[in-house]
C-alpha positions as CSV (number, residue, x, y, z in Angstrom):
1,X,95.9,75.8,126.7
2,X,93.6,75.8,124.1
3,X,94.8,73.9,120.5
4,X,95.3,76.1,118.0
5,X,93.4,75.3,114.2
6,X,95.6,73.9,111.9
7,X,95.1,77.2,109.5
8,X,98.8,79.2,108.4
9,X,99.7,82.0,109.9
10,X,100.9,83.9,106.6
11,X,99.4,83.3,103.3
12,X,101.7,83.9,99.8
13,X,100.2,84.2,96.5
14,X,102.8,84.0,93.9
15,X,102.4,84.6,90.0
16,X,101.1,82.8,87.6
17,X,103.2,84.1,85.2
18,X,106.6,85.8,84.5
19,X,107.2,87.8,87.5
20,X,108.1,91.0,88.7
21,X,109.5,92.8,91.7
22,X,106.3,94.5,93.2
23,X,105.1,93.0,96.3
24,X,101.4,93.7,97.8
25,X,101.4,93.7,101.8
26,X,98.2,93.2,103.3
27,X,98.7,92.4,106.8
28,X,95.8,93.3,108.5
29,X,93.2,91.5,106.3
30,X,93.1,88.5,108.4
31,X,89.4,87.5,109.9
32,X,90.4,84.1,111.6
33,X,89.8,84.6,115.0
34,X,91.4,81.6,117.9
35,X,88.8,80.3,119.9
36,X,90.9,81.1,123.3
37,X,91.5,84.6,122.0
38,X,87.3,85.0,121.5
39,X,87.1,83.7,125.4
40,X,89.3,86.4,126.6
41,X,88.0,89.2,124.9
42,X,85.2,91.5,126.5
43,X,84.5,92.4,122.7
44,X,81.8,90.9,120.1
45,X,82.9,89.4,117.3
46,X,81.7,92.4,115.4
47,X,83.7,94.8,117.2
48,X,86.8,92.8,116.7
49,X,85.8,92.4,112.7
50,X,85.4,96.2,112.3
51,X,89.0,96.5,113.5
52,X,90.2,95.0,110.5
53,X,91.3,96.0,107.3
54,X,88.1,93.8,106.0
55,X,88.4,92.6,102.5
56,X,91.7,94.7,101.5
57,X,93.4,91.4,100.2
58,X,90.2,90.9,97.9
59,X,90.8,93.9,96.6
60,X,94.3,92.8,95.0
61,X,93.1,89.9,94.1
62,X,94.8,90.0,90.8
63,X,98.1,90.8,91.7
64,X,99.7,87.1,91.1
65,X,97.9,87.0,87.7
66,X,99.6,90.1,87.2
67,X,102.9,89.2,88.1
68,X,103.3,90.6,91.0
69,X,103.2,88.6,94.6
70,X,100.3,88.8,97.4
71,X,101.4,88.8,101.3
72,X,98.6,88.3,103.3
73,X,97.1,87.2,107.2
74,X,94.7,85.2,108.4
75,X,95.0,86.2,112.0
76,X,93.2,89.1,113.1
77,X,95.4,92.8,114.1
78,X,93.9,92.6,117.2
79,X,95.6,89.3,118.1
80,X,98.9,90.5,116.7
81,X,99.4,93.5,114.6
82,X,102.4,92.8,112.3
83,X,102.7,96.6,111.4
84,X,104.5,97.0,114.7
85,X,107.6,96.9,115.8
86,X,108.1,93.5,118.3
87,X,109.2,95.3,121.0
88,X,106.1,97.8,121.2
89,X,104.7,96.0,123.8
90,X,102.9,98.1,126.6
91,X,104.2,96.1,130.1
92,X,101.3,96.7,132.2
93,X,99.2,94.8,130.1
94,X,100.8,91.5,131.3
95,X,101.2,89.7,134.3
96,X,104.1,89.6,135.7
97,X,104.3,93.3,134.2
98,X,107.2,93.3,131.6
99,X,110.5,95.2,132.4
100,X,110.3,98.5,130.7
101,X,114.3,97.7,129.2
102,X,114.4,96.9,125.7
103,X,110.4,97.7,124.5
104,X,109.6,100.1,122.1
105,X,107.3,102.7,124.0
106,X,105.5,104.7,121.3
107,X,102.7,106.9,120.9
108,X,100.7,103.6,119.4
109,X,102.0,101.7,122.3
110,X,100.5,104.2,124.9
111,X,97.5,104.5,122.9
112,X,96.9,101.1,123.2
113,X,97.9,99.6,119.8
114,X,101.3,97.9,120.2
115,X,102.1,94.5,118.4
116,X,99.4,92.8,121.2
117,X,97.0,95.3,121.0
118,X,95.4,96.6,124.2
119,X,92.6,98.5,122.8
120,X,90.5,98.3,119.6
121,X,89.5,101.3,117.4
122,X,88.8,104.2,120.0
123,X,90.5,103.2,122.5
124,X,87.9,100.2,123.4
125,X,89.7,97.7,125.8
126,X,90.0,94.5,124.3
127,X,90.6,92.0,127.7
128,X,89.3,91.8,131.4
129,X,92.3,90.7,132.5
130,X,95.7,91.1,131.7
131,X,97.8,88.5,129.6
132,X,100.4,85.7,130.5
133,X,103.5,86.8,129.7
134,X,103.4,83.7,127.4
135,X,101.1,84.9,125.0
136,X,104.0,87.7,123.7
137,X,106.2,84.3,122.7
138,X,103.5,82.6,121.5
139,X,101.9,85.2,118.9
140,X,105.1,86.4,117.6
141,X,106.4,83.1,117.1
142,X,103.1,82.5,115.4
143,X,102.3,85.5,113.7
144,X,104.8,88.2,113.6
145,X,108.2,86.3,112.9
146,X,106.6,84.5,109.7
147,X,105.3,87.8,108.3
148,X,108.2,88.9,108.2
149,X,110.6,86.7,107.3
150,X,108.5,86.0,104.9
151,X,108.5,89.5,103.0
152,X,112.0,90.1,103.8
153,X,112.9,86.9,102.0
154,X,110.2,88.1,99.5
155,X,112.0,91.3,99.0
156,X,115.1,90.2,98.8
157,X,114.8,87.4,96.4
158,X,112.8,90.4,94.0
159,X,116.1,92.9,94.9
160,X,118.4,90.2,93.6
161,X,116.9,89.3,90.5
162,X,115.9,92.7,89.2
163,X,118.0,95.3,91.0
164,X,115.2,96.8,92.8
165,X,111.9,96.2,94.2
166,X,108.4,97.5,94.8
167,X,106.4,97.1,98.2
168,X,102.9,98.3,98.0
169,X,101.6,98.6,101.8
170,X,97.6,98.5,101.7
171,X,95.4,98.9,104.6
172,X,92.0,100.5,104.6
173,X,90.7,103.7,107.0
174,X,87.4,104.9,108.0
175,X,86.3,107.7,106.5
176,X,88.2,111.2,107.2
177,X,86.5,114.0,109.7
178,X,88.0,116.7,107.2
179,X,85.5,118.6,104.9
180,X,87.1,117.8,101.8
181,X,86.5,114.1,100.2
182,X,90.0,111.6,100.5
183,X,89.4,108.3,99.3
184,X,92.9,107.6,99.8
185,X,96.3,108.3,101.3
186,X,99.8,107.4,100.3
187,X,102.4,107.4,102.0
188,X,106.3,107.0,101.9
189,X,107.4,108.7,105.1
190,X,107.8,111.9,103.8
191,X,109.6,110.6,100.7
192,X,112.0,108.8,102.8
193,X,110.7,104.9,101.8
194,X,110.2,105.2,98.3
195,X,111.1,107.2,94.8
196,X,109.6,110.6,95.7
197,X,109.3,110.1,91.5
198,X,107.1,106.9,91.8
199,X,105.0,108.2,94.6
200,X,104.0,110.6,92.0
201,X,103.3,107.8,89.7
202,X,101.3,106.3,92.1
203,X,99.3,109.4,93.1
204,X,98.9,110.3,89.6
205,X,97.3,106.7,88.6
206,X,95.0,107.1,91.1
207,X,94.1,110.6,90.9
208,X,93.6,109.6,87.0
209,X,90.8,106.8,87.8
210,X,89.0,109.7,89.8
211,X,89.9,108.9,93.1
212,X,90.7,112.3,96.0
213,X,94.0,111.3,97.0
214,X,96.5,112.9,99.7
215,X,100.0,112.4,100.2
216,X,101.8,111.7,103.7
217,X,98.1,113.0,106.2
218,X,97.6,111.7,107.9
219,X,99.3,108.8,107.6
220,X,102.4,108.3,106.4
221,X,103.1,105.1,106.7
222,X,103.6,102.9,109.5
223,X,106.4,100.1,110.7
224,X,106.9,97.8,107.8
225,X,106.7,101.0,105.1
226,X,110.0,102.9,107.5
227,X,111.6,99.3,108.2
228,X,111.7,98.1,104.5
229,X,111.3,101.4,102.5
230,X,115.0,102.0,101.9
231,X,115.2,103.4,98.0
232,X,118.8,104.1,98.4
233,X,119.3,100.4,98.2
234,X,116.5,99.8,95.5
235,X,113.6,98.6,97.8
236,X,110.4,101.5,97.8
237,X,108.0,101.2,99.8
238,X,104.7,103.1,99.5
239,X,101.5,102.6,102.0
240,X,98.3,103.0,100.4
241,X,94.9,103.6,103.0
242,X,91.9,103.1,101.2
243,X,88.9,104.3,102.3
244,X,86.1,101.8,103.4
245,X,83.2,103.2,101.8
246,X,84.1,103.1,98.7
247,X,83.8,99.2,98.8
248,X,82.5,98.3,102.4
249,X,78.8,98.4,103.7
250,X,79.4,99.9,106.7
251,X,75.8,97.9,108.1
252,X,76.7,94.4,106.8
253,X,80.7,94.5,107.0
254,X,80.6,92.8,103.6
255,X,81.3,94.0,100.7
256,X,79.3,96.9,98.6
257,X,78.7,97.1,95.1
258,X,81.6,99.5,94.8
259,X,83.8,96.5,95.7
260,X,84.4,95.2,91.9
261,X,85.3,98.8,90.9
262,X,87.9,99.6,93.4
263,X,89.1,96.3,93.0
264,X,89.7,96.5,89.2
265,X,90.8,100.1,89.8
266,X,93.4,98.4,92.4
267,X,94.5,96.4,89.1
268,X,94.7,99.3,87.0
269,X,97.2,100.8,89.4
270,X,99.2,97.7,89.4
271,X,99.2,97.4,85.8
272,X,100.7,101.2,86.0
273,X,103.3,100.4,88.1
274,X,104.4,96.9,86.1
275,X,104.9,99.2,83.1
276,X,107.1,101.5,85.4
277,X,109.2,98.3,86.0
278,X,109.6,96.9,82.5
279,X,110.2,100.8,81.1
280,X,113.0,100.8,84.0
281,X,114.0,97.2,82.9
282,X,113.9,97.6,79.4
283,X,116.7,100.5,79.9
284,X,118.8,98.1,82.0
285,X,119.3,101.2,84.0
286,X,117.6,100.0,87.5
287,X,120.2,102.3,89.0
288,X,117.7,105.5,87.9
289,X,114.9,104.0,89.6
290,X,117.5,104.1,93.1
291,X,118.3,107.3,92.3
292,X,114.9,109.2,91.6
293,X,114.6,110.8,94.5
């Protein structure tokens, strides 16, 4: 088997000043692609890199210097998608074919977007051939389990020192076939991951710096925003889809000279939600952000 580069898996940005408990998730900004993985895809390297949620870490590039800490890839979703539960894995898509008993079978799995990805954005297969069983051990040994012991340890740590914490889910989306303009969506399952109370802070901020927002459609949020988002217990979690033309050149798949201004509004919605935690802090009453829902 092919050696792997000697690049991490998981990459952790921490402040560079006092901090505080909001956490930025960016796990599918990774654009490092193993050279086995390029061999046994029937797909470009462009098609791959318009699968991913290209430049979104950039985007919150500030957050250490704000306080706040920076999750991020640099493995590709399409290797291993990290927003997925490990057992969505779709059996026929490895040889010997997996034993349906314990695996996840979801909508995403059927539709060809487990934790190993099948397809790429509509429904393109990604291989020629199906997969070693090995591969499942080897990318969520290499991928998935550091993600997420790494923000659970992330969150936790941020839960115990201040009573509660803030996860801030970020992805990007292709533009929306609706009539009306959404640059972005929240989402906090329905209110069920997060403060329905600071998803209107959120939503507010934005709507404030001009952006079209929309709550919960169509996305809601995906694994890590329902696994972690549990506000009963202090830990909101809100997923944020940005959309890609409001910073991407769709032609070069670099970015565009909005980049710098969603990027500082990006800030401006962080700097929002630190004075939300030092307001709650201040009133050494972390128990009202728990209970605003």
């Amino acid at each position: 088997m092919t050696t792997l580069p000697p690049y991490p898996a998981v990459i952790i940005k921490k402040p560079q000043k006092t901090a505080i408990p909001i956490v930025v998730s960016s796990p599918h900004s990774g654009e490092k692609y193993f050279p086995d993985f390029l061999q046994m895809t029937r797909l470009s390297l462009r098609e791959l890199q318009q699968t991913e949620d290209r430049f979104v870490d950039g985007l919150f590039n500030y957050t250490p210097e704000m306080g706040g800490t920076l999750l991020t890839t640099e493995f590709p979703r399409v290797w291993c998608d990290v927003n997925r539960d490990c057992r969505e894995l779709d059996p026929g898509m490895f040889r010997p074919a997996l034993p349906s008993e314990g695996l996840v079978q979801s909508a995403k799995v059927r539709a060809g977007f487990g934790v190993i990805p099948r397809c790429a954005s509509q429904g393109r297969p990604i291989y020629t051939h199906c997969l070693p069983v090995e591969e499942i051990h080897r990318r969520l040994q290499l991928a998935w389990i550091p993600y997420h012991e790494s923000l659970n340890r992330l969150l936790k740590e941020l839960k115990q020192q201040f009573g509660f914490v803030i996860l801030l889910e970020a992805h990007s989306m292709p533009p929306l076939p609706q009539a009306r303009a959404c640059d972005m969506v929240i989402g906090d399952m329905h209110g069920k991951s997060c403060s329905p109370h600071l998803t209107d802070i959120v939503q507010q901020s934005l709507c404030q710096l001009g952006y079209e927002v929309r709550r919960n459609v169509p996305y809601a949020g995906g694994y890590i925003t329902s696994h972690y988002g549990r506000p009963h217990e202090g830990i909101h979690a809100i997923q944020l889809e940005i959309c890609r033309s409001r910073y991407l050149n769709p032609a070069t798949l670099q970015p565009s000279r909005g980049f710098q201004q969603v990027q500082s509004d990006m800030a401006a919605l962080l700097e929002t939600l630190s004075h939300f935690v030092e307001d709650r802090l201040s009133s050494h009453a972390p128990s009202r952000v728990q209970s605003a829902s």
